[in-house]
C-alpha positions in Angstrom: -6.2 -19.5 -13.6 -5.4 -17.0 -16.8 -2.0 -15.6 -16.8 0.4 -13.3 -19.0 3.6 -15.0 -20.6 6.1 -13.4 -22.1 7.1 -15.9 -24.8 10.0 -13.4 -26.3 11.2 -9.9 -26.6 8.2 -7.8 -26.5 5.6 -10.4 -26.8 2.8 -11.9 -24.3 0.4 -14.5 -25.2 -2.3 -15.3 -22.2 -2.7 -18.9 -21.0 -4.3 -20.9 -18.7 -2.0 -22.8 -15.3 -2.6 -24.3 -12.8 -2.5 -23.5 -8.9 -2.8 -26.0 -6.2 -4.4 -25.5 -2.9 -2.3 -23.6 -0.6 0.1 -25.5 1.8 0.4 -25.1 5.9 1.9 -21.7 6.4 0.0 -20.4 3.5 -2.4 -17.8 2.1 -3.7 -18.2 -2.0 -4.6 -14.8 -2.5 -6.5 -13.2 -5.6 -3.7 -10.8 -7.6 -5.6 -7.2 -8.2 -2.8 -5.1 -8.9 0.3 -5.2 -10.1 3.2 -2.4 -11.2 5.4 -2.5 -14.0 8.8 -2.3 -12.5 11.8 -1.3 -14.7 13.4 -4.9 -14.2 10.6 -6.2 -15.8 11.4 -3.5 -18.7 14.4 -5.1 -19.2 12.9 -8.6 -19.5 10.8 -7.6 -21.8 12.9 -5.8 -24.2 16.3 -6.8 -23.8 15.5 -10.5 -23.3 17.5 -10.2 -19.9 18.2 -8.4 -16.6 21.6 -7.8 -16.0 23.5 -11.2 -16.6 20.2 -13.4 -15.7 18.5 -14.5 -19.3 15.1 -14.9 -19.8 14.1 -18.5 -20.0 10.6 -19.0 -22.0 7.8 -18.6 -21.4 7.7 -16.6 -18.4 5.5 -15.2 -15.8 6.8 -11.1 -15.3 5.6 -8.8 -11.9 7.0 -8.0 -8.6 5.2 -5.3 -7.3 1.9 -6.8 -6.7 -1.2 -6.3 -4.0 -4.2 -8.5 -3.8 -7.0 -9.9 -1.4 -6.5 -13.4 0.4 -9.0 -15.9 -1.0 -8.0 -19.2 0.9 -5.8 -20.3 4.1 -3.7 -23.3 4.5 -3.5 -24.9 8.0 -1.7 -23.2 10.2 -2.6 -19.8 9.5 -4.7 -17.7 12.1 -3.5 -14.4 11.5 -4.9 -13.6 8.1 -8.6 -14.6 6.8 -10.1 -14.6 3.7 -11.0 -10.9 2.6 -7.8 -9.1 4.0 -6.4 -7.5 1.9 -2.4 -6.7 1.6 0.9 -6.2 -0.2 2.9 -9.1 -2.0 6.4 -9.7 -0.9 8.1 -11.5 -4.1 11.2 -12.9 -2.7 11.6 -16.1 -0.4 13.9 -16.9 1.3 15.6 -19.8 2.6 16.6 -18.6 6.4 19.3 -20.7 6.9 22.4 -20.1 4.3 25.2 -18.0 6.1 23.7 -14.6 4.3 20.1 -15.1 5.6 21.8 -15.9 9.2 23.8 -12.6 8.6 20.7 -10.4 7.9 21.5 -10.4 4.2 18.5 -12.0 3.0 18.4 -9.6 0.2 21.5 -11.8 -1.0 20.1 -15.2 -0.1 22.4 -18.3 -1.8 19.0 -20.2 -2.0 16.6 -16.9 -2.9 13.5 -17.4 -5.0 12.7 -13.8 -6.3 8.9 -14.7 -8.2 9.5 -13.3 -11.9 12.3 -15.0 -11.9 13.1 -17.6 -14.3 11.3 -20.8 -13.3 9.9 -18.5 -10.6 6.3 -17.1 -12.0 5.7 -13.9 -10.7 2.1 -11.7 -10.3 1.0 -11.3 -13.9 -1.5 -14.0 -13.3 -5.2 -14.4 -11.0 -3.6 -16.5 -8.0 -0.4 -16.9 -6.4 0.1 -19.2 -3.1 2.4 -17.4 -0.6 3.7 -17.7 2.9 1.8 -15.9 5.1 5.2 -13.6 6.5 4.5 -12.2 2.4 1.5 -11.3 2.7 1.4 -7.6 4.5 -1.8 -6.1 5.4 -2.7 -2.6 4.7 -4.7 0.1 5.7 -8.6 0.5 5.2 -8.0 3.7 3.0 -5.5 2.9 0.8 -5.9 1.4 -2.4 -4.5 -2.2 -3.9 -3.3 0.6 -7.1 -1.1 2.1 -4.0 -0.2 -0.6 -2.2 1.6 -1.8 -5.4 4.2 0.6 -4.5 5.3 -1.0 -1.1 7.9 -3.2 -2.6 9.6 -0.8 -5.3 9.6 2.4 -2.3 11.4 -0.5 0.7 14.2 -0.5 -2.5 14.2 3.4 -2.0 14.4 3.0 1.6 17.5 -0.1 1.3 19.0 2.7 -0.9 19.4 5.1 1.2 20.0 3.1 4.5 22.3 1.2 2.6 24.5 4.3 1.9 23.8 6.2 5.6 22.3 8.7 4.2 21.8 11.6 7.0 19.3 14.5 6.8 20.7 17.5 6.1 23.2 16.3 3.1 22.4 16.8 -0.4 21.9 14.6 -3.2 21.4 14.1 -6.4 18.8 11.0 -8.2 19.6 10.8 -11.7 17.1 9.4 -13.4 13.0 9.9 -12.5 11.4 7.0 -13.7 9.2 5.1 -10.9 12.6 4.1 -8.5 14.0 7.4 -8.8 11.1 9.3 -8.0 10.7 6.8 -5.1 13.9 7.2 -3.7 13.2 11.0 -4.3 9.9 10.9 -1.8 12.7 8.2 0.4 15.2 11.6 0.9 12.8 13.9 1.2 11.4 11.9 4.0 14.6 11.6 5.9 14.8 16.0 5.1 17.6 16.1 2.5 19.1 19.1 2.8 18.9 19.7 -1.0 18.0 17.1 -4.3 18.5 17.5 -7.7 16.9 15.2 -10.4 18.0 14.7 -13.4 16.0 13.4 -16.3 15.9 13.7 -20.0 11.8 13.8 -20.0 10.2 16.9 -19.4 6.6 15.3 -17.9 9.0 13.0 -15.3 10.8 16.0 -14.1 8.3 17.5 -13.2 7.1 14.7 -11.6 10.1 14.8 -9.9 9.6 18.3 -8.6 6.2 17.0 -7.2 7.3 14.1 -5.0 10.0 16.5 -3.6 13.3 17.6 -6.1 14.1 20.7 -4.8 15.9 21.4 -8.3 15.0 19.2 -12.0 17.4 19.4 -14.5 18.1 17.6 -17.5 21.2 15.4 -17.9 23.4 17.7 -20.7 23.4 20.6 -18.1 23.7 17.8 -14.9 27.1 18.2 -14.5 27.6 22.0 -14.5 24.8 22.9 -12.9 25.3 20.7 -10.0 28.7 21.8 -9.4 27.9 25.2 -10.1 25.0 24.7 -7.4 27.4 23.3 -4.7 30.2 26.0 -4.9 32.0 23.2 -6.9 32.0 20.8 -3.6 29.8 18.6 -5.3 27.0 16.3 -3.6 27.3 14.3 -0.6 25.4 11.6 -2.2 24.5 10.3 -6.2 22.1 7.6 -6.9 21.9 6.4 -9.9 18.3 5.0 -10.5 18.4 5.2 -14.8 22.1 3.2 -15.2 22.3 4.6 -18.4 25.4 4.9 -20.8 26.8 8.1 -19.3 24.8 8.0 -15.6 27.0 6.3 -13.4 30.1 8.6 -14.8 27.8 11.8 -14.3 27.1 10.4 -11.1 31.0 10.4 -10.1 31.8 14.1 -11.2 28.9 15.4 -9.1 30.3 13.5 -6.4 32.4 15.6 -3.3 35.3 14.0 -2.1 35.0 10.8 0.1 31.2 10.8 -0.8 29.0 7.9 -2.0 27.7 7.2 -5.3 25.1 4.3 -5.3 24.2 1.9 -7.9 20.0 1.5 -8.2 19.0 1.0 -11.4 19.9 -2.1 -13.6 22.8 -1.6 -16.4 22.4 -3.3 -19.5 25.6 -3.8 -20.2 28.2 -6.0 -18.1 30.7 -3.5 -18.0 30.0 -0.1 -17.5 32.0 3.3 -18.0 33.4 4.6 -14.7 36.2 7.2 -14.2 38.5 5.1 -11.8 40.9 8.2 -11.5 38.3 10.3 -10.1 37.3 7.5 -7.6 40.4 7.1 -6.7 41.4 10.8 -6.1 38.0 11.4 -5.1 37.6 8.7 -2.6 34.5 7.5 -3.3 32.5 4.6 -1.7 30.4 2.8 -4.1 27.3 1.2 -3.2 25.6 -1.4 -5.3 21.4 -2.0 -4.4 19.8 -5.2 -4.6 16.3 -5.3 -4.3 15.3 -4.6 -0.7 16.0 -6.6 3.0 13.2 -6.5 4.9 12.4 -3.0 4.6 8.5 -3.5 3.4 7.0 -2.1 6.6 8.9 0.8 6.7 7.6 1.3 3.1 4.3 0.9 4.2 4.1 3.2 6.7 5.9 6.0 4.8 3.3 5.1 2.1 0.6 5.3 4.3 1.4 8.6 6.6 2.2 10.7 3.1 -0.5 8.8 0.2 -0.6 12.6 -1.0 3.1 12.5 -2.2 2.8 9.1 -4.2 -1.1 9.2 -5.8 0.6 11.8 -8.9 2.9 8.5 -9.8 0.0 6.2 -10.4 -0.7 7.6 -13.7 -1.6 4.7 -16.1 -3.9 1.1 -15.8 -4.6 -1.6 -17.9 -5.8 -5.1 -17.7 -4.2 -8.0 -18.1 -5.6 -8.1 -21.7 -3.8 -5.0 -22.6 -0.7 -6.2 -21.4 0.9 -5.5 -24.5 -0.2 -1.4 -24.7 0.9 -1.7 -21.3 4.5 -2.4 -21.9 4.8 -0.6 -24.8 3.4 2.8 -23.2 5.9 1.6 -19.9 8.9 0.9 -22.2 8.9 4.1 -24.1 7.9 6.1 -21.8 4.8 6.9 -24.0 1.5 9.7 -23.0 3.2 10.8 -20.0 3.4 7.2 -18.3 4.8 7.7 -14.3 3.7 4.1 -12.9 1.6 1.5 -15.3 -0.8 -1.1 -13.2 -1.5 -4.4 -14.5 -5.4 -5.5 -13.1 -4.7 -9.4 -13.3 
């Protein structure tokens, strides 16, 4: 089957690999679309994500949908022709986080796109059946790429208690953050702000729900000024840029929460411990989703109208080179790029 490598910092080559059969338990399904996730932005052009270094050549995508092709034994739920969302991570169900209901955190996880873990850039992937999730007649594969970055939305929120009625800001309105904007407006967020240094993504921002855009040099004042100086009862921070987490503290009210979405690219990043401390703040730090896919789904599916403006870009897997380029710099007014495997 053909696949994309990345074989070093902005570079693909395609390539052939193989696939076997799929095992008992399993479905091989046929990889139609895939989303460029900001994760894989970093692999791509930073040669890591987070502390976790790229080991080449590598297989990149996480937020895939396809049709199931074959079955392995066992399976009587799914047939060939279904068609369904992609859950990249497995997990191993028995180490003392899975038996906690922190699978997210699994000792034992293999998250596909990974190092040494091949994600969707590529025809055919063999999954357990539990990853494969059906969706609806009407909505489209291009859509149903979305299910795994908006259940990181959901984990976002939940994760902080987020309760309708309380405002917020998202700083940053790439895909996650405008996600996790359509997330809060779903739970009725009493008020959010976005902030975002692009004009086009604000605006997107104001589509999927921001009751107020703004970009990042007036964030802090305006905000304040906007809350009688209380501040927010919630910031997440979905760009983890230089100076977002420490805007994402001064907006903060006392004993609020400020959580951590997005990726840093550093190790260590600028935080104003004195005005956590005095402020009492709860920090939250996100990873990835736990098991909130069908929620994501149906939130997808009851409000398509909200999400179809993100899906602005597609290229196939031949062009995976424009693709990233146009994703990473935020090129001709890019929202969500789809890779067609």
């Amino acid at each position: 089957m053909r696949a994309a490598e990345l074989i070093s910092p902005l570079k693909f080559r395609l390539t052939d690999m193989p696939i076997e059969d799929p095992g008992p338990g399993e479905v091989q399904v046929r990889v139609e679309s895939v989303g460029i996730c900001g994760s894989d932005l970093h692999s791509y052009s930073e040669g890591a994500v987070g502390g976790t270094p790229n080991v080449y050549p590598m297989v990149l995508g996480h937020e895939p949908a396809g049709r199931v092709v074959r079955t392995g034994a066992g399976v009587s739920e799914l047939a060939v022709g279904d068609r369904g969302a992609l859950e990249p991570a497995l997990y191993c169900y028995h180490c003392e986080f899975c038996l906690s209901g922190h699978h997210n955190v699994c000792t034992n996880i293999r998250f596909l796109s990974n190092p040494h873990y091949p994600g969707f850039f590529r025809e055919l992937v063999n999954l357990p059946a539990v990853n494969f999730r059906p969706i609806p007649p009407g909505m489209s594969l291009d859509e149903a790429t979305l299910v795994e970055p908006l259940a990181v939305a959901l984990h976002s929120i939940r994760l902080a208690s987020f309760r309708q009625g309380e405002t917020v800001v998202v700083l940053g309105a790439g895909p996650i953050g405008l996600l996790t904007i359509a997330a809060l407006r779903a739970v009725k967020a009493a008020r959010i702000w976005a902030v975002d240094p692009l004009a086009h993504r604000r605006e997107l921002a104001r589509g999927i729900g921001a009751d107020v855009v703004i970009e990042p040099e007036e964030a802090v004042e305006g905000i304040l000024t906007g809350t009688g100086q209380r501040g927010v009862d919630c910031a997440i921070d979905c760009a983890a840029g230089e100076y977002t987490t420490g805007q994402a503290i001064q907006v903060t009210r006392n004993a609020g929460r400020v959580v951590l979405t997005g990726i840093h690219s550093s190790h260590v990043v600028p935080m104003d411990g004195s005005a956590m401390r005095r402020k009492e703040l709860t920090i939250f730090n996100v990873r990835r989703s736990n098991h909130e896919a069908q929620d994501a789904l149906e939130l997808l599916h009851a409000h398509i109208e909200w999400f179809a403006p993100l899906l602005t870009h597609t290229r196939e897997i031949e062009q995976i080179d424009d693709a990233f380029a146009i994703a990473s710099q935020y090129h001709d007014g890019v929202g969500k790029m789809i890779v067609r495997p």
